[in-house]
N, C-alpha and C positions, 0 to 999 in steps of 0.2 A: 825756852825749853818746853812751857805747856803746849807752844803752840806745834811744836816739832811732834810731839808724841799725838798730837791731833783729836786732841778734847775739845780745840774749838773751831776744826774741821766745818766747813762751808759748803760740802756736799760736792757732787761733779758740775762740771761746768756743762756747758748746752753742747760744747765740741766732744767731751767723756762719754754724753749722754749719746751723742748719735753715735759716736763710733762702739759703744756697748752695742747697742740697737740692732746694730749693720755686723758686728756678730752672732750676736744672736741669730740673724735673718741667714749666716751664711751658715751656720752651726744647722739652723731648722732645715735649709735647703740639702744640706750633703744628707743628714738623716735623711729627707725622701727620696734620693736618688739610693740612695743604699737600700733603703724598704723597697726601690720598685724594683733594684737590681735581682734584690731576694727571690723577692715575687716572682720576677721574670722566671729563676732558676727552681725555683720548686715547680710551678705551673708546667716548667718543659720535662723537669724530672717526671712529676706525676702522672702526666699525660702519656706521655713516649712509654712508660713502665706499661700503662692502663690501656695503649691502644695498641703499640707495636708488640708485634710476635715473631715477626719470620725475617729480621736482620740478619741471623743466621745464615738464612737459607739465601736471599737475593740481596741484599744489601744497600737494596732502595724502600722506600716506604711505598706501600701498595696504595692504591688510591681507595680500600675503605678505611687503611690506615690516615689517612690522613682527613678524612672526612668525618673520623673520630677525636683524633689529635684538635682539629678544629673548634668541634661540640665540647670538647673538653674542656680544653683553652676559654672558650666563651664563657662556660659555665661558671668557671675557675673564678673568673674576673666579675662575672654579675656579683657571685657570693661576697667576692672578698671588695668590692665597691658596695654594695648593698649594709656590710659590716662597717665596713669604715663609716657612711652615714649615718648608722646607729651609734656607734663611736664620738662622733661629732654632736651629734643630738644629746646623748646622754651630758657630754663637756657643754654643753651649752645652757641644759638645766638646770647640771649643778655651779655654773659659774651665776645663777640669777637670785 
């Protein structure tokens, strides 16, 4: 009976432990693909708001339109890679 309610529990086996692990790994991987999907869709929102103006009128993107869309896009991603490396940096301070 003690040992069924598990007071003297042996801890996971090395097979528990990888297949924890390789959750975890699949758990972290869907979150970045979710965070880059995000990204993806703010960075087009933002942009497309901040460059285009005249959809209305031709219902193609004009070529300064898009040579804005671009510079935007880039910028978009230096900041928000630049951030994530401060990110990383601070997690790595505080994990020492």
């Amino acid at each position: 009976l003690i040992e069924k309610m598990g007071v003297f529990s042996r801890g996971p086996t090395p097979e528990e432990v990888r297949a924890m692990e390789q959750r975890q790994h699949e758990q972290a991987a869907a979150l970045r693909e979710k965070e880059l999907r995000e990204m993806y869709h703010r960075i087009t929102r933002v942009c497309f708001d901040e460059c285009v103006h005249s959809m209305a009128i031709t219902k193609h993107i004009m070529p300064g339109e898009e040579a804005c869309i671009k510079a935007c896009a880039l910028k978009y991603y230096q900041l928000s890679m630049g951030m994530g490396q401060i990110f990383a940096d601070m997690y790595i301070s505080e994990r020492r």
